[in-house]
PLY file of the C-alpha trace (Angstrom):
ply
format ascii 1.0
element vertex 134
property float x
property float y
property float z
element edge 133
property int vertex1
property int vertex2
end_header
0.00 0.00 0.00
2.33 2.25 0.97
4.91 1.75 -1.38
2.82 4.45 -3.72
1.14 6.30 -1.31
2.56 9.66 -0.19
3.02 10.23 3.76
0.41 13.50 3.01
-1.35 11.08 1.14
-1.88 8.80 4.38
-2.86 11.87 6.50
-5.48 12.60 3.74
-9.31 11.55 5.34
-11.36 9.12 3.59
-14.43 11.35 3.99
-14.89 15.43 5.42
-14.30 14.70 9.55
-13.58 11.20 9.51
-10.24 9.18 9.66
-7.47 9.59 7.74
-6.10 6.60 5.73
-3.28 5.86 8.27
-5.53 5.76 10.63
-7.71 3.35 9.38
-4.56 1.54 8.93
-3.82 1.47 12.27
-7.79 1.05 13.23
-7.89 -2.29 11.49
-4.18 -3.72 13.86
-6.48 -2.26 17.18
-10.45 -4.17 16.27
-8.36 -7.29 14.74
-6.17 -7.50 17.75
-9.44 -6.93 20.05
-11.22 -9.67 17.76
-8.74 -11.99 18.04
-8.90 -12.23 21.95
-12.31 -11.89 22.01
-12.49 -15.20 19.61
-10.06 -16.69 21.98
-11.84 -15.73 25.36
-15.21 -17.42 23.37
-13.32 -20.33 22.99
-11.84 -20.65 26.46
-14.67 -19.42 28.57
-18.38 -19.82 28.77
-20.22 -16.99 27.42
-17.66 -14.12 28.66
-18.56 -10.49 28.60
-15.70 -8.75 26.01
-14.66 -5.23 26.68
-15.79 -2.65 24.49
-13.52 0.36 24.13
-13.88 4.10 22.36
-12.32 3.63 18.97
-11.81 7.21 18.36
-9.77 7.79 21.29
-8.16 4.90 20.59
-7.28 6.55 16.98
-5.98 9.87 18.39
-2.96 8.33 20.68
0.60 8.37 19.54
0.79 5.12 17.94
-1.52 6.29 15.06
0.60 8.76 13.85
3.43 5.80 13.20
4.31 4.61 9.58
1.39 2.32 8.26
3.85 -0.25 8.00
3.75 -1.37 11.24
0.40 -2.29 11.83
0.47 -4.31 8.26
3.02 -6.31 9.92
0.90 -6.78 13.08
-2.00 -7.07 10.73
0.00 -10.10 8.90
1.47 -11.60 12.07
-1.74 -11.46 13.77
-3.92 -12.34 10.94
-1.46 -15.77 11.15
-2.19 -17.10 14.35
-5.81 -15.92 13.69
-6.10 -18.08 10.71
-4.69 -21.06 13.00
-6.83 -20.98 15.84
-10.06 -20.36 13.20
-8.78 -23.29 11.46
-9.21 -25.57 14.73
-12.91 -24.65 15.96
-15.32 -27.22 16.34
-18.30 -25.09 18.48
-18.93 -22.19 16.54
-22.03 -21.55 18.18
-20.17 -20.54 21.34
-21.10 -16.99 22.49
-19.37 -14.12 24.02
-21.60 -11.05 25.23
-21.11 -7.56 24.19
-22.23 -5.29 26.75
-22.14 -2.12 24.69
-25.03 -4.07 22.14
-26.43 -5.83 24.75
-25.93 -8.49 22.87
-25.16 -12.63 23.06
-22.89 -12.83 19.90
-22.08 -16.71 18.64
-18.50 -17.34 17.07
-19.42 -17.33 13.76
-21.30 -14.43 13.57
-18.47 -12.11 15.40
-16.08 -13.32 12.93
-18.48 -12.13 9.93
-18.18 -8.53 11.40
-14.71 -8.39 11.26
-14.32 -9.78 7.94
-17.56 -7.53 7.14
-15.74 -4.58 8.91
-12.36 -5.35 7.23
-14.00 -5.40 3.77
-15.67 -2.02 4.55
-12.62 -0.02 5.44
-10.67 -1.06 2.58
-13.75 -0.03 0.82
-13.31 3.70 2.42
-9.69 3.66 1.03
-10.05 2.60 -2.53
-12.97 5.04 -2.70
-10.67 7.85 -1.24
-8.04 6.69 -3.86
-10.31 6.22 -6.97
-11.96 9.96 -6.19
-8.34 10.95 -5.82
-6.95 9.90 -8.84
-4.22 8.35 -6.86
0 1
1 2
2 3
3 4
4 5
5 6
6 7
7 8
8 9
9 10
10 11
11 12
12 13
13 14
14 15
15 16
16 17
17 18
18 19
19 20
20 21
21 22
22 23
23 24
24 25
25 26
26 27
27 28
28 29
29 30
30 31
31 32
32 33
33 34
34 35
35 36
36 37
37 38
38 39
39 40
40 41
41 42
42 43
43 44
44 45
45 46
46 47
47 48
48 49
49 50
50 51
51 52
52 53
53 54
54 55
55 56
56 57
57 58
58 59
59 60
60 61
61 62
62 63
63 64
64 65
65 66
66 67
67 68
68 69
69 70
70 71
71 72
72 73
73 74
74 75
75 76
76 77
77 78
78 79
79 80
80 81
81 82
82 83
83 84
84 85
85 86
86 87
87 88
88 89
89 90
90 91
91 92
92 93
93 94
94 95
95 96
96 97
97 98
98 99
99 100
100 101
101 102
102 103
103 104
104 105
105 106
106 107
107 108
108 109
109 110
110 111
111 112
112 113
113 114
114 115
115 116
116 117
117 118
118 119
119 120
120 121
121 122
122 123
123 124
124 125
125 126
126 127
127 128
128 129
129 130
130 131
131 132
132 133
């Protein structure tokens, strides 16, 4: 990605007052990290309650302003050992609760909003990058 896309480029947001592309980026490394242990606490413990947190604090700290590269390695590493431990479920029914929905989640349908939710932020880039000309 960022082998042709310019550091002001990056900084540029996808749409008037929302994120810029790098931090999308570094969006994506924060609710895949947060998926993956929520995945993992489903499949360790019955029904747990997973933490919600404020995702546009979390996109106004320090580490978002760090080269996009970074969080497509922990994207890559992570999305590894994700891949393995998806690869080995047998009850995909299990459920976690979400306290901010107030909502019993199964498995298989919080993994289908993060691949829905990785899909749709790529989506806000290559729009931002077709309307650009980039």
């Amino acid at each position: 990605m960022t082998a042709w896309l310019t550091s002001t480029q990056l900084d540029t947001p996808y749409r008037p007052g929302g994120w810029t592309v790098r931090q999308l980026v570094h969006h994506l490394a924060d609710s895949h990290m947060n998926a993956y242990l929520r995945l993992k606490l489903g499949l360790t413990e019955n029904k747990p309650h997973i933490k919600p947190y404020d995702q546009d604090a979390w996109a106004q700290l320090p580490d978002s302003n760090l080269p996009v590269e970074v969080s497509l390695q922990l994207l890559t590493a992570l999305h590894q050992r994700w891949i393995e431990v998806l690869q080995q479920v047998k009850d995909w029914k299990r459920t976690v609760y979400h306290p901010e929905l107030e909502a019993t989640l199964a498995l298989d349908d919080l993994l289908s909003q993060y691949a829905w939710h990785g899909e749709h932020h790529l989506a806000h880039i290559t729009a931002l990058i077709e309307r650009e000309g980039w």
